[in-house]
C-alpha positions, 0 to 999 in steps of 0.5 A, a space after each residue: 526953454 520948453 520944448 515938446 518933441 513928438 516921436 522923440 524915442 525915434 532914431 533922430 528924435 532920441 537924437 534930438 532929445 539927448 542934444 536938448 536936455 543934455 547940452 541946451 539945459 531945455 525942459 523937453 516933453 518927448 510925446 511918443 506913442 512907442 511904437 515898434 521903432 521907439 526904443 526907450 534905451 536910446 534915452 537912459 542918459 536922460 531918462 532920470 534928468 528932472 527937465 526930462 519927461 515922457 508921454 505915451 500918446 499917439 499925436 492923432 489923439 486930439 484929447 491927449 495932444 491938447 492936455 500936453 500943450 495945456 499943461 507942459 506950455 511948451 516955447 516950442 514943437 518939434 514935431 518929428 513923429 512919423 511912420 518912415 520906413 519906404 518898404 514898410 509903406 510899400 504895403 501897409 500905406 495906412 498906417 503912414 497916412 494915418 501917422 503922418 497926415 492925420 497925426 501931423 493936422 491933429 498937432 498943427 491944430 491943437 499948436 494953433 488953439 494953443 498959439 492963440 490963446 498965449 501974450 503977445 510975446 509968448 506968441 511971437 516967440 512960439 515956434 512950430 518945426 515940422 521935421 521932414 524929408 528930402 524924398 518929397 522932392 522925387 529923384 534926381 538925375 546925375 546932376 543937380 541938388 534939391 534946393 527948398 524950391 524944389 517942386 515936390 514929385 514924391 514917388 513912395 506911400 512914405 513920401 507922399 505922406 510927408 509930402 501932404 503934411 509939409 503941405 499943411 504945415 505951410 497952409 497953417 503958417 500961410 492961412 492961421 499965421 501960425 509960425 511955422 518952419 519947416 525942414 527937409 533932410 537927408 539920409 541919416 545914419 548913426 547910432 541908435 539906428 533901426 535895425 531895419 536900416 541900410 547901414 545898422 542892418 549892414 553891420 550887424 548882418 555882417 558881424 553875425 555873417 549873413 548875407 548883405 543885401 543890395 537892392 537892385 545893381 547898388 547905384 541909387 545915390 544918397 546923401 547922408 547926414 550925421 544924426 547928430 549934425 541933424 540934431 543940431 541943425 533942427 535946434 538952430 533952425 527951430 531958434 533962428 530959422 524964418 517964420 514960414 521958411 523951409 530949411 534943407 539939411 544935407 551933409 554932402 555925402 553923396 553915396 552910392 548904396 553900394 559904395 556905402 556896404 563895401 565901406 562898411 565891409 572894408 571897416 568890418 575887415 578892419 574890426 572884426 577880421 574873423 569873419 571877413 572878407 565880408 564882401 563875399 557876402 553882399 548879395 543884389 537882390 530884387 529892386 524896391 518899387 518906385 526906388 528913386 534914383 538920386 537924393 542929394 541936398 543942397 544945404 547952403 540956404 541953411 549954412 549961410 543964413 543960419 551958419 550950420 555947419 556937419 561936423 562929420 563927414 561920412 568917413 568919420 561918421 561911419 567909423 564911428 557908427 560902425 565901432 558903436 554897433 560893435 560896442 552897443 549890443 545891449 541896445 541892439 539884441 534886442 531889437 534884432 530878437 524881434 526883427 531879424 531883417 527879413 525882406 520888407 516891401 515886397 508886392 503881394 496880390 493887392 488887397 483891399 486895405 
């Protein structure tokens, strides 16, 4: 099995990457174009592995893409490479289109050249995933669960870009008959996380003893998902799922974003008692914009016809990226060197962009 993944040097594509190679055996061509949130460390347990391989390109490169479908010939694409940090997207919303609009139209139509040139076999095992988000779907009341059905109502320059290519991946199956399928997740959170990130950000504020920010009171609601059940979920749909099918994918880790840094907190006291208590340093600050409400998916469609199951919930999963932070400070020094967690998506007086 081939498998080209795009963004792979990302948070959920290294995460992906490392479950192919290491526990599927596939061949994988990791297109990334490296950009400030790849981090090629989160790939030295494949990164000497023969089936393993790189690409620096950026997925709007026509020329680049089309040379990589030709020569790696892959099975199957796992797009996942996107702008997707809301507050950076707040104000810099060109670089989210560019990467996610554009970037996303560039590989569904170097795929469908590709598609239609292959066998008739080859052809009808190729797939196509385009990775999304559940943010497509806008916020939530106190009840309720986005279902694939969802209407879409994005309210971020984030959401909205991915909401315009899960449009074209579906105007791709549904026009060319390219088979395509689509998901949407949840939060993720685990290691090798960003440190721009509610949670890497949490930890490791906590462990150097700065402040914890919360945006606004702290009551916004989010389901978070195991990175690594993410992975597994993405393979079993990219095998199993239903041409033209979109697939939700949640843990069932409902959360407030309060709730989620005073776990952290009490689980800090717990590891790393000196510098506690490290609730004294939460600190509510200044809204985001356009912050939704409620994210929380309904994940049965996945569970029952594909049988999906998140192996972690989120009390053992936030051990277990807590305890990672506190073990890995080689991945994430420096990192932090270069982003010290300084406030992004603030509003400025608009400028022409």
């Amino acid at each position: 099995m081939r498998v080209l993944v795009t963004g792979g040097a990302g948070f959920i594509g290294s995460a992906l990457v490392r479950h192919l190679v290491l526990h599927k055996g596939y061949e994988v061509l990791n297109v990334d174009k490296l950009t400030y949130a790849a981090t090629l460390t989160s790939l030295r347990q494949v990164e000497t592995i023969p089936s393993y391989r790189l690409l620096k390109a950026d997925i709007c490169d026509g020329l680049a893409i089309s040379q990589a479908f030709s020569s790696f010939r892959p099975d199957r694409v796992m797009h996942l490479a996107a702008e997707s940090h809301v507050d950076r997207s707040i104000t810099g919303a060109r670089s989210f289109v560019e990467s996610n609009v554009l970037g996303t139209f560039s590989m569904l139509e170097c795929a469908r050249v590709y598609w239609t040139q292959l066998s008739h076999e080859l052809k009808r095992q190729f797939r196509f995933l385009h990775v999304s988000t559940d943010e497509v779907y806008g916020s939530l009341g106190e009840d309720g669960l986005f279902s694939e059905t969802t209407p879409y109502d994005p309210s971020s320059p984030y959401s909205a870009s991915k909401a315009a290519s899960d449009h074209l991946a579906k105007a791709w199956a549904r026009t060319y008959g390219m088979p395509v399928v689509v998901s949407n997740c949840s939060n993720n959170y685990g290691p090798y996380h960003f440190p721009e990130k509610l949670i890497p950000l949490t930890v490791l504020n906590a462990l150097e003893g700065k402040p914890l920010p919360v945006y606004g009171t702290g009551t916004n609601v989010r389901d978070w998902l195991f990175v690594d059940d993410h992975a597994r979920a993405l393979d079993t749909i990219a095998e199993k799922g239903r041409v033209g099918e979109t697939y939700n994918v949640g843990g069932r880790n409902e959360r407030r974003n309060i709730d989620v840094v005073r776990r952290i907190c009490a689980l800090m006291n717990e590891f790393n008692p000196a510098g506690g208590p490290h609730e004294d340093l939460i600190r509510f600050v200044t809204d985001r914009p356009g912050h939704d409400s409620r994210y929380a998916i309904d994940a049965t469609k996945l569970e029952r016809e594909l049988g999906w199951r998140a192996h972690e919930t989120f009390d053992t999963g936030i051990e277990k990226t807590v305890r990672w932070y506190l073990e890995n400070a080689w991945w994430w020094a420096p990192l932090r060197d270069g982003y010290e967690g300084t406030r992004l998506g603030l509003l400025q007086p608009a400028t022409a962009q």
